[in-house]
C-alpha positions in Angstrom: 14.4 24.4 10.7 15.4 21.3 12.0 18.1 20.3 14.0 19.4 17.1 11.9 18.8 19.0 8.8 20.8 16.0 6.7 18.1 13.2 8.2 15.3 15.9 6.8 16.6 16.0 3.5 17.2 12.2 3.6 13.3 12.3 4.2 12.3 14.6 1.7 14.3 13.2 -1.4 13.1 10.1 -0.8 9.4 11.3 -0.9 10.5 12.8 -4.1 11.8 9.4 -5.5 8.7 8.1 -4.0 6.3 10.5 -6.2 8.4 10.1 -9.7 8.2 6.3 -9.4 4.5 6.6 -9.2 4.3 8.9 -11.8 6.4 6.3 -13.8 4.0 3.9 -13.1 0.7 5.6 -13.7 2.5 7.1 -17.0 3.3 3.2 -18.2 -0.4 2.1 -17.0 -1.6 4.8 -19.6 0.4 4.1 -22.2 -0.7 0.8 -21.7 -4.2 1.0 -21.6 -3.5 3.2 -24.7 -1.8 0.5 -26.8 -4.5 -2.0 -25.8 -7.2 0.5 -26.8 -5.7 1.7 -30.2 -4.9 -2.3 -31.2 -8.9 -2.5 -30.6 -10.0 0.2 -32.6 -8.4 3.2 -33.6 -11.2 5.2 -32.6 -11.1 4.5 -29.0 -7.7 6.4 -28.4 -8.8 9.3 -28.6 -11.0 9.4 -26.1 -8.8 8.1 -23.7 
């Protein structure tokens, strides 16, 4: 383990905050892409 154990874990939650805020992001690009898609043709929505 490491030594400064509290820096580490300072490190890792931040990579954690990191990854949720681009799953936010792709998750609001989809949703998105779905509304634009559906307002086109309700057809197309379910490809996506």
């Amino acid at each position: 383990m490491y030594a400064m154990s509290g820096r580490n874990d300072t490190i890792v939650s931040a990579g954690r905050l990191r990854r949720a805020s681009i799953e936010t992001a792709a998750n609001n690009i989809h949703n998105d892409i779905e509304r634009r898609l559906s307002s086109i043709s309700p057809c197309s929505a379910l490809i996506v």
